[in-house]
C-alpha positions as CSV (number, residue, x, y, z in Angstrom):
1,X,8.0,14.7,8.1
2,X,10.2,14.6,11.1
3,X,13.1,12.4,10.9
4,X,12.2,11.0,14.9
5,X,8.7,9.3,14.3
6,X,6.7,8.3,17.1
7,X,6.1,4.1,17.1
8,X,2.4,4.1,16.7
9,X,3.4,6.2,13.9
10,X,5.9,4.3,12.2
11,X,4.0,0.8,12.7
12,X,1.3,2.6,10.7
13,X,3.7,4.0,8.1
14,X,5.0,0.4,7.7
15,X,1.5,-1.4,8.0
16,X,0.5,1.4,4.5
17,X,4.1,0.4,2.7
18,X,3.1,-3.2,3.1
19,X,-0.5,-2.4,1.8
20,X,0.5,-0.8,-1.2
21,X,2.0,-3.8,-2.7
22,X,0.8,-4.6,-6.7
23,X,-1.7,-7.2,-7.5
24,X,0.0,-10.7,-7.3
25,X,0.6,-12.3,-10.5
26,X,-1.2,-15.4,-9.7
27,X,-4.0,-13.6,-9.2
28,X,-4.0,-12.1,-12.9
29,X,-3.1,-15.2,-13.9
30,X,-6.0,-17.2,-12.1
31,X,-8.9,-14.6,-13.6
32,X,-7.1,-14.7,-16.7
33,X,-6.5,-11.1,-16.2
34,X,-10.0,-9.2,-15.1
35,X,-8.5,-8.5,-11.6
36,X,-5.0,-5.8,-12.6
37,X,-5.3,-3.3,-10.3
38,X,-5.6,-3.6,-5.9
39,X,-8.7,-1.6,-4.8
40,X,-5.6,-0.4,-1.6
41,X,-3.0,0.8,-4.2
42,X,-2.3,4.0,-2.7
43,X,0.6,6.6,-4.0
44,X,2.5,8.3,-2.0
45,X,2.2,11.2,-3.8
46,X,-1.4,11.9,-3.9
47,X,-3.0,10.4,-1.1
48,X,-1.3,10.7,2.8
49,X,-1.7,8.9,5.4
50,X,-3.4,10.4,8.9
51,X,-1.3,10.9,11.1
């Protein structure tokens, strides 16, 4: 990718990073573990991002 992004492009590339977060713990902890994964998890390897 270029090193100079565009903003609407970086705000979107931020807005993913944040997305991709884990599962909080209280979450697992409050259904006593049925809910591990996010249905957003995304990796950065597999799956891009439109530009």
């Amino acid at each position: 990718m270029a090193r100079h992004k565009p903003a609407p492009l970086k705000r979107r590339l931020a807005r993913a990073g944040r997305r991709t977060r884990r599962t909080p713990v209280w979450v697992m902890a409050k259904t006593a573990g049925r809910v591990r994964t996010s249905v957003k998890r995304r990796s950065w390897r597999r799956q891009r991002i439109k530009p």
